[in-house]
TIDO-448868 format. One record per atom (N, C-alpha, C): chain; residue number from 1; atom name; x, y, z. Coordinates in nm, 2 decimals, padded with zeros to 4 digits, always signed. Layout:
BEGIN
c->A	k->NUM	a->CA	xx->X	yy->Y	zz->Z
...
***
This chain:
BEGIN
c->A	k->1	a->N	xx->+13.94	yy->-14.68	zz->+02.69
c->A	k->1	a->CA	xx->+13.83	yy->-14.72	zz->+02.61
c->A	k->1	a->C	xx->+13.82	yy->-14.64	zz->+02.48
c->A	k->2	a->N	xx->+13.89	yy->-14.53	zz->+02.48
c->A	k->2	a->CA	xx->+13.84	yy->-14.46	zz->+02.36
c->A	k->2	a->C	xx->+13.96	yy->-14.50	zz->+02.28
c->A	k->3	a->N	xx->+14.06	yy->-14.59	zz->+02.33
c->A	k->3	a->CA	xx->+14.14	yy->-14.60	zz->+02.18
c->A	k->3	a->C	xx->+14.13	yy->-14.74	zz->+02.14
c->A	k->4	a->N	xx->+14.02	yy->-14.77	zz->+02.21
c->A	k->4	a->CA	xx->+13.97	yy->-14.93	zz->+02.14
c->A	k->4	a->C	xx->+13.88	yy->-14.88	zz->+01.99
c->A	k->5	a->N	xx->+13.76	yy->-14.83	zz->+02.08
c->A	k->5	a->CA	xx->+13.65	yy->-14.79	zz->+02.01
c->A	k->5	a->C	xx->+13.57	yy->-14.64	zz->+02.02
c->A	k->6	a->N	xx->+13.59	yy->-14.57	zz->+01.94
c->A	k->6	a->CA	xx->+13.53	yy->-14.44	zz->+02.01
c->A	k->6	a->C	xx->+13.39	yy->-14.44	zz->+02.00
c->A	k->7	a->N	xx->+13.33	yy->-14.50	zz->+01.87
c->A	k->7	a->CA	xx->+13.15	yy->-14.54	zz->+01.92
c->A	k->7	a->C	xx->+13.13	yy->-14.59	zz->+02.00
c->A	k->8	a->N	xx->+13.16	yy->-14.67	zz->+02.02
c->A	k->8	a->CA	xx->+13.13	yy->-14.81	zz->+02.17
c->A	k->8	a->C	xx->+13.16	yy->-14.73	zz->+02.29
c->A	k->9	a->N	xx->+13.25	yy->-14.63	zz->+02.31
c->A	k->9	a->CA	xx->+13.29	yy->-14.57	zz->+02.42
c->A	k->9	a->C	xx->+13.16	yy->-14.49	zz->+02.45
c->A	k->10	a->N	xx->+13.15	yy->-14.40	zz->+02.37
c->A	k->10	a->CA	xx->+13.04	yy->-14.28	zz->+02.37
c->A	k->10	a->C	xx->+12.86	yy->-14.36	zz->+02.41
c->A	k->11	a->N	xx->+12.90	yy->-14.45	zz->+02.32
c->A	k->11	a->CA	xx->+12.77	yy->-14.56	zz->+02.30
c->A	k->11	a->C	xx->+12.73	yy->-14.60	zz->+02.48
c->A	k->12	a->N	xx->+12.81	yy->-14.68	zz->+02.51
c->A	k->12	a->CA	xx->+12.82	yy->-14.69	zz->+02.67
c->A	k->12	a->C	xx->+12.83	yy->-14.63	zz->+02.77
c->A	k->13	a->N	xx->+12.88	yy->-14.48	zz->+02.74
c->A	k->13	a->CA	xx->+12.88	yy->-14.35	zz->+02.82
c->A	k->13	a->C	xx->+12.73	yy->-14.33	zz->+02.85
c->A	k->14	a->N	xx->+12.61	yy->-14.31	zz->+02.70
c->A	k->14	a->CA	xx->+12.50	yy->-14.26	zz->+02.69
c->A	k->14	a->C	xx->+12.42	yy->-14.42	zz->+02.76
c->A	k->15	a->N	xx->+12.49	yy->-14.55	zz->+02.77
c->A	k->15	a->CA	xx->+12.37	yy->-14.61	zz->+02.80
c->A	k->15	a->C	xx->+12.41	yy->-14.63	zz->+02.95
c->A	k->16	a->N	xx->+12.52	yy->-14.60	zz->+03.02
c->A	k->16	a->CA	xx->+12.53	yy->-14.58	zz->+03.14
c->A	k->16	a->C	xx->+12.43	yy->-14.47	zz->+03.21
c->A	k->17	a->N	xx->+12.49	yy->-14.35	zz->+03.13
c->A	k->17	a->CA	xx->+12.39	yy->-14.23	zz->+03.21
c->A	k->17	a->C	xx->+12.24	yy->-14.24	zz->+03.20
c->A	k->18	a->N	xx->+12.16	yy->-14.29	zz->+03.07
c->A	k->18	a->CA	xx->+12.01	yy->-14.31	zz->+03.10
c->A	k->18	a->C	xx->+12.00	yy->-14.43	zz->+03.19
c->A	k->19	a->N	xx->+12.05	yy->-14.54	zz->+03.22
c->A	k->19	a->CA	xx->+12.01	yy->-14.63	zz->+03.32
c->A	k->19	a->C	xx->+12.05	yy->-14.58	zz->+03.47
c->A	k->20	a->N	xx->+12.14	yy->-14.52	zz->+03.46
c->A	k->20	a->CA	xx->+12.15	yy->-14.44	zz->+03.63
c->A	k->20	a->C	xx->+11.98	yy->-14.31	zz->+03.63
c->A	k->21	a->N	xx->+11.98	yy->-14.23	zz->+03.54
c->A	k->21	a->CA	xx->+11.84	yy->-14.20	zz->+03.57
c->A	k->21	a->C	xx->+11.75	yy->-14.25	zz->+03.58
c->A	k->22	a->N	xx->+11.75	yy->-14.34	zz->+03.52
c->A	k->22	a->CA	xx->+11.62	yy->-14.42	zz->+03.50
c->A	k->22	a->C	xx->+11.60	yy->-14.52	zz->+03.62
c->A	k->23	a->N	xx->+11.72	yy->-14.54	zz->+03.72
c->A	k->23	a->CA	xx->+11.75	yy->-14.62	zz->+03.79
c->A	k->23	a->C	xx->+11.70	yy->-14.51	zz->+03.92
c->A	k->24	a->N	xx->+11.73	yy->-14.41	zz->+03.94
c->A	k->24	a->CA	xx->+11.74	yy->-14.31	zz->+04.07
c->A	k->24	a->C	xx->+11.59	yy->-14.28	zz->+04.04
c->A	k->25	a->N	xx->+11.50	yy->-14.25	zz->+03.92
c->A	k->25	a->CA	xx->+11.36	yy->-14.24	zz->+03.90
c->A	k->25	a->C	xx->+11.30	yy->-14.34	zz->+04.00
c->A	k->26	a->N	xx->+11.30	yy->-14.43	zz->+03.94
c->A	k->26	a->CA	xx->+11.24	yy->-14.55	zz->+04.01
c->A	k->26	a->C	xx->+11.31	yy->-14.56	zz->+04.16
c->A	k->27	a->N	xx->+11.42	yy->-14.59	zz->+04.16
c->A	k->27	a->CA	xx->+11.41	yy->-14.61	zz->+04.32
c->A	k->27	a->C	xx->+11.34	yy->-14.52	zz->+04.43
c->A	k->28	a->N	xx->+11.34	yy->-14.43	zz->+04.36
c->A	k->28	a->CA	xx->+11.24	yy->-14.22	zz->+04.46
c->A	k->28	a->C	xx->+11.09	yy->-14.33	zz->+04.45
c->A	k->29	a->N	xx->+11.04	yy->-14.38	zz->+04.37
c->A	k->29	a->CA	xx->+10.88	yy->-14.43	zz->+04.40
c->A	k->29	a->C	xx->+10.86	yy->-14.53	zz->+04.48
c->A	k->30	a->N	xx->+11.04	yy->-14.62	zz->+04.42
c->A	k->30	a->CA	xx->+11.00	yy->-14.77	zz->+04.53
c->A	k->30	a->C	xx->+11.03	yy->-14.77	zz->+04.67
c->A	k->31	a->N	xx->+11.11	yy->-14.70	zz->+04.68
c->A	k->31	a->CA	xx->+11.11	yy->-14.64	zz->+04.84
c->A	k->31	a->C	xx->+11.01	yy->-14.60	zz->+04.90
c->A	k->32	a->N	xx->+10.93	yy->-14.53	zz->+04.84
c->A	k->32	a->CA	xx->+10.84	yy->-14.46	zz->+04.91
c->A	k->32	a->C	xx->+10.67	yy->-14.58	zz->+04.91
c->A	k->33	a->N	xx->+10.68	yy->-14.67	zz->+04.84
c->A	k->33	a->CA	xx->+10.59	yy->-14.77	zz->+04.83
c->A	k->33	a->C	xx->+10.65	yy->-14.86	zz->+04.95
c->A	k->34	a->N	xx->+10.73	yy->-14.91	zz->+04.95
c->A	k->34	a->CA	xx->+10.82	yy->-14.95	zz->+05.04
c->A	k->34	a->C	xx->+10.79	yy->-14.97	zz->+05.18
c->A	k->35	a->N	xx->+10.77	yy->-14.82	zz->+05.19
c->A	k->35	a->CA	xx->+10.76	yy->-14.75	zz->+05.36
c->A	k->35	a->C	xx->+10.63	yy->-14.73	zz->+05.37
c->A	k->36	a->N	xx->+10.58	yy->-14.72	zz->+05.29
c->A	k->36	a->CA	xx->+10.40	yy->-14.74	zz->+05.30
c->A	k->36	a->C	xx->+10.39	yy->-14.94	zz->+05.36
c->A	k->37	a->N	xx->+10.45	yy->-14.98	zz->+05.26
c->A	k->37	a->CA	xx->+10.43	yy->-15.12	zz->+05.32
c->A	k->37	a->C	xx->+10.44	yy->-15.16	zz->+05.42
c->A	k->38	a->N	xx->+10.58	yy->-15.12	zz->+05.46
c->A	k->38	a->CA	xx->+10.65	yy->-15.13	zz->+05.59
c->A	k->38	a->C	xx->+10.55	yy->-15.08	zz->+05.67
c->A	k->39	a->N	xx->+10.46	yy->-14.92	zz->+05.68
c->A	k->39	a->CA	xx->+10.40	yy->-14.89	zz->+05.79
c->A	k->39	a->C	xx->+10.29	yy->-14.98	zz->+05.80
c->A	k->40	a->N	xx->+10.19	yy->-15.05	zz->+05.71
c->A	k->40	a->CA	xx->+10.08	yy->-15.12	zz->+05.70
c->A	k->40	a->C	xx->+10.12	yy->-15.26	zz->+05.76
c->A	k->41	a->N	xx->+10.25	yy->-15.29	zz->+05.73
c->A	k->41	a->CA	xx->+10.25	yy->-15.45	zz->+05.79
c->A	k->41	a->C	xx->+10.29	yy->-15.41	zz->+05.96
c->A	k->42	a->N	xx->+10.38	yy->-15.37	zz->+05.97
c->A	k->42	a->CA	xx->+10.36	yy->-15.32	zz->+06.13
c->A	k->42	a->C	xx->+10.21	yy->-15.31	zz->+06.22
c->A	k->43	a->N	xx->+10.12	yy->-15.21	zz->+06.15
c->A	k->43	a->CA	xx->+10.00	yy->-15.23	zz->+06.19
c->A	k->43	a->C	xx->+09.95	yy->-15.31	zz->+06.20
c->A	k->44	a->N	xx->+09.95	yy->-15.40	zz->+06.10
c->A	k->44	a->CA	xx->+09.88	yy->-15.55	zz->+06.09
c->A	k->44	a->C	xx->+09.92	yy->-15.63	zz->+06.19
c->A	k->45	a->N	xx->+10.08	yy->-15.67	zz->+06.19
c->A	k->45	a->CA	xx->+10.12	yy->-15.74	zz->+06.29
c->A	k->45	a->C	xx->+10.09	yy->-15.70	zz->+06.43
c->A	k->46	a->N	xx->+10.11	yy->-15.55	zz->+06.42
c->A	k->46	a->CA	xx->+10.02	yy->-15.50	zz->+06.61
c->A	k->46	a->C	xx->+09.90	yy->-15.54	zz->+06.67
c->A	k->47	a->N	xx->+09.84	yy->-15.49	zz->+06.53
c->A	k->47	a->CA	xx->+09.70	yy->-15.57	zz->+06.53
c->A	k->47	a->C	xx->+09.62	yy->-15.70	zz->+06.59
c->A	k->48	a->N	xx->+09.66	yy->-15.80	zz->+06.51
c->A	k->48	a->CA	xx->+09.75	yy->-15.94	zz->+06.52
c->A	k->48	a->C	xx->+09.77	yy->-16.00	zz->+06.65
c->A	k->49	a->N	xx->+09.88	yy->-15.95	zz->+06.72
c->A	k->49	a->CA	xx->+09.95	yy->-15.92	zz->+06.84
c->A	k->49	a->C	xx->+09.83	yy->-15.88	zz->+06.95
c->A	k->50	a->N	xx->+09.73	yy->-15.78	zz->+06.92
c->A	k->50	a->CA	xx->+09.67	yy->-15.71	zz->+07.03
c->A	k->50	a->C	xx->+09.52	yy->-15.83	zz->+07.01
c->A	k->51	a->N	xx->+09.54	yy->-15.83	zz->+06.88
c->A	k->51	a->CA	xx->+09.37	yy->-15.95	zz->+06.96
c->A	k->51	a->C	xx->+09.44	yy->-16.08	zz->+07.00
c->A	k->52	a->N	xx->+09.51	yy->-16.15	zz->+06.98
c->A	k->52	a->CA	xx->+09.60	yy->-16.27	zz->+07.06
c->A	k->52	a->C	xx->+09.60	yy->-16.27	zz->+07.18
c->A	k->53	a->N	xx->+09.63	yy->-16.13	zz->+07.19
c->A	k->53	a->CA	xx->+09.69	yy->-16.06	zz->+07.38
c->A	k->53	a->C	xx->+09.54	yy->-16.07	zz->+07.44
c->A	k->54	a->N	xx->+09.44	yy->-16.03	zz->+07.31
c->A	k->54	a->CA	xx->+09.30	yy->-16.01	zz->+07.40
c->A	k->54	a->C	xx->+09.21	yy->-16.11	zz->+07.37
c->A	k->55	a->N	xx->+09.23	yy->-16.23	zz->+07.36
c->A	k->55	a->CA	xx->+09.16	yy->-16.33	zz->+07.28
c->A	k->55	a->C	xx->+09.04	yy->-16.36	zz->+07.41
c->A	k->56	a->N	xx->+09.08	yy->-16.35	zz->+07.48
c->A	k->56	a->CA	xx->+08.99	yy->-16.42	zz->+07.62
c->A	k->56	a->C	xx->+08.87	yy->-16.35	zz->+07.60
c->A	k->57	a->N	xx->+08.96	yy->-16.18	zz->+07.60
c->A	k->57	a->CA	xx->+08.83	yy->-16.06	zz->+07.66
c->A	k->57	a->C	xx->+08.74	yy->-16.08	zz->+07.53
c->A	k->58	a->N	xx->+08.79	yy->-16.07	zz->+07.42
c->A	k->58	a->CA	xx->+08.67	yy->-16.07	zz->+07.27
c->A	k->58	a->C	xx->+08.59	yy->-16.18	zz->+07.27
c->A	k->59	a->N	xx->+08.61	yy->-16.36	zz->+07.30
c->A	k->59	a->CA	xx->+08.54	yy->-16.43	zz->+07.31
c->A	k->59	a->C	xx->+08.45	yy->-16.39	zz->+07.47
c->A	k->60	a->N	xx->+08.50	yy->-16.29	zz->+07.52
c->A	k->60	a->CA	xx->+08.40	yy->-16.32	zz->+07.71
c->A	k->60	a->C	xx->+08.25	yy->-16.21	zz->+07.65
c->A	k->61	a->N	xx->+08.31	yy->-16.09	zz->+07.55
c->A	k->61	a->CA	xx->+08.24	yy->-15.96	zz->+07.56
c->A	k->61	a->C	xx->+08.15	yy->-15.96	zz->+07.43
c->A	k->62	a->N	xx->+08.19	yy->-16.09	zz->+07.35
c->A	k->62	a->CA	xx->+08.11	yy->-16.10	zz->+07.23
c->A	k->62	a->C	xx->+08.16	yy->-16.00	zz->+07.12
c->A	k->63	a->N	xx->+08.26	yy->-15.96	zz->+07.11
c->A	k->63	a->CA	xx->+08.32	yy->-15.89	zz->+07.01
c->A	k->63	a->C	xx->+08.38	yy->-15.95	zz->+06.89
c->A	k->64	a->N	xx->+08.34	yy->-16.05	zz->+06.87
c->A	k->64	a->CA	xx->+08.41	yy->-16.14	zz->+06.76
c->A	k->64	a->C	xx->+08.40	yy->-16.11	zz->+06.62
c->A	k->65	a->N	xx->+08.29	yy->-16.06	zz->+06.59
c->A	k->65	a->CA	xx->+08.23	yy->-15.96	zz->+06.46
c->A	k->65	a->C	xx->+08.26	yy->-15.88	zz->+06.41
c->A	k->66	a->N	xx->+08.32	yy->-15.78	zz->+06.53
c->A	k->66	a->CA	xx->+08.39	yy->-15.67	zz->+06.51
c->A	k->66	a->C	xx->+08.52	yy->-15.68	zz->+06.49
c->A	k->67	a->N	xx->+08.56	yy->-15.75	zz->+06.60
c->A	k->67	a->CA	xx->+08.74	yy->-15.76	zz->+06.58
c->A	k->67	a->C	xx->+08.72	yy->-15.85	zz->+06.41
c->A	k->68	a->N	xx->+08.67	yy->-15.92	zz->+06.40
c->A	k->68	a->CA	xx->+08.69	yy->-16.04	zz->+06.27
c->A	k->68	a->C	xx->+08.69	yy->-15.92	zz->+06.13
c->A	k->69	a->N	xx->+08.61	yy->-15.85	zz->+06.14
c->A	k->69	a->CA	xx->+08.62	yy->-15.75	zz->+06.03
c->A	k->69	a->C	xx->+08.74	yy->-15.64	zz->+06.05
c->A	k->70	a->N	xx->+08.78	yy->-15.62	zz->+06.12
c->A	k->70	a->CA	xx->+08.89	yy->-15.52	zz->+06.20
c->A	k->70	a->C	xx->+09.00	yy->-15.57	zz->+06.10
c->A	k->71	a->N	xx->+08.98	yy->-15.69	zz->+06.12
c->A	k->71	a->CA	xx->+09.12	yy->-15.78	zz->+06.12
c->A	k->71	a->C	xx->+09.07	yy->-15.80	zz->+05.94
c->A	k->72	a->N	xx->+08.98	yy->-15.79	zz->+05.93
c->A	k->72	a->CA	xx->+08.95	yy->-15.82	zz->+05.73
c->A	k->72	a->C	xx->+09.00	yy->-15.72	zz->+05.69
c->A	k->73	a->N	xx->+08.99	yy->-15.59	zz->+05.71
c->A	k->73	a->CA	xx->+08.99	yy->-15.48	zz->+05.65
c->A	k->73	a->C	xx->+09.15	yy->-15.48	zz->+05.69
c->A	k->74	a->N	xx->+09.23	yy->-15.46	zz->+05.78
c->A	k->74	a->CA	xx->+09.39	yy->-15.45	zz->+05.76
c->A	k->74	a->C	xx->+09.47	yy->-15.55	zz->+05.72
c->A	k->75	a->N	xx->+09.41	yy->-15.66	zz->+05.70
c->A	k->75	a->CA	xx->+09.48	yy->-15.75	zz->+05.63
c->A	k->75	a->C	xx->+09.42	yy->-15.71	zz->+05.44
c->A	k->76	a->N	xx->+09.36	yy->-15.64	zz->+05.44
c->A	k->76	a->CA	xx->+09.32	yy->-15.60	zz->+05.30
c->A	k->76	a->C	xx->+09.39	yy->-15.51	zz->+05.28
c->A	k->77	a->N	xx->+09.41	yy->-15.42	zz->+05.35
c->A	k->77	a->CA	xx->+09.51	yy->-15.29	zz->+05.28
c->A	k->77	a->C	xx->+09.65	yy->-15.32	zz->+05.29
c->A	k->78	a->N	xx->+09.70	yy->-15.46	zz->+05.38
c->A	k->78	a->CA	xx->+09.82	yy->-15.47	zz->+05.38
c->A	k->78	a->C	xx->+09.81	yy->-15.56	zz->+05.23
c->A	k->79	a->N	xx->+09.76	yy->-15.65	zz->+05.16
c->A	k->79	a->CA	xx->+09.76	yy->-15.71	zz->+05.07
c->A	k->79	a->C	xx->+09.80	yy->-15.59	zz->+04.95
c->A	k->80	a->N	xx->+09.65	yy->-15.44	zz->+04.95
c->A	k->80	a->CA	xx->+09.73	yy->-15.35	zz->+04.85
c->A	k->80	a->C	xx->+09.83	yy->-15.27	zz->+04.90
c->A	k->81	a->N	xx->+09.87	yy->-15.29	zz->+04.95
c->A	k->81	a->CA	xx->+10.06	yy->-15.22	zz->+04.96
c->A	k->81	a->C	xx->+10.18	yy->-15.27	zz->+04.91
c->A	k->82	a->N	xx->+10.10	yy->-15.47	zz->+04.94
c->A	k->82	a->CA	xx->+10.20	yy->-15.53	zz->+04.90
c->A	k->82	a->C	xx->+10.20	yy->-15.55	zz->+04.77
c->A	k->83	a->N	xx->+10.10	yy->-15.54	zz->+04.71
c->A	k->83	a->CA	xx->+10.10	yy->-15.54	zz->+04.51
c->A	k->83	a->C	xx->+10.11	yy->-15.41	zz->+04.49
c->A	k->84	a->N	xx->+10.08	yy->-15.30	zz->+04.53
c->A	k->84	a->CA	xx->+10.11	yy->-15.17	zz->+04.48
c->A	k->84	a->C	xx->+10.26	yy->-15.16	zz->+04.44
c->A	k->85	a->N	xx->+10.41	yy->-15.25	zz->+04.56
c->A	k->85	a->CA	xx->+10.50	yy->-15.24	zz->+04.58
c->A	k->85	a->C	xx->+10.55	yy->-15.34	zz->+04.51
c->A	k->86	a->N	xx->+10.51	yy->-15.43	zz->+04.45
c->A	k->86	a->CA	xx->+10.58	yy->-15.52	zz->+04.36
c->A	k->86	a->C	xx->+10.51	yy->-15.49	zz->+04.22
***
């Protein structure tokens, strides 16, 4: 490379190394938004999952108000994990 062009060599040396930093910066935050997401959608889906499983008992015991908001409120925080992370 360097006996093509020695600017362009050096030039693409420097724009290599700031985009690998700049590249390992960012991936350290998006990971970690990531695995937040990951843990909130799991809940959600458990969630999900456990009133399905219990649909009979919540319509027999009159719980429907409660679970209904249960289920508002983690489908809300899974919504901001998922925009925090994109």
């Amino acid at each position: 490379m360097w006996l093509v062009n020695s600017r362009f060599a050096i030039a693409l040396i420097v724009w290599v190394t700031i985009f690998l930093i700049v590249c390992l910066k960012f991936s350290k935050n998006s990971k970690t938004l990531s695995d937040i997401r990951a843990h909130i959608k799991s809940q959600t889906l458990g969630y999900m999952v456990d009133i399905f499983n219990n649909m009979l008992s919540v319509r027999l015991f009159g719980g429907n108000k409660f679970e209904i908001e249960k289920l508002n409120d983690v489908f809300q925080r899974l919504v901001l994990a998922m925009q925090n992370c994109d």
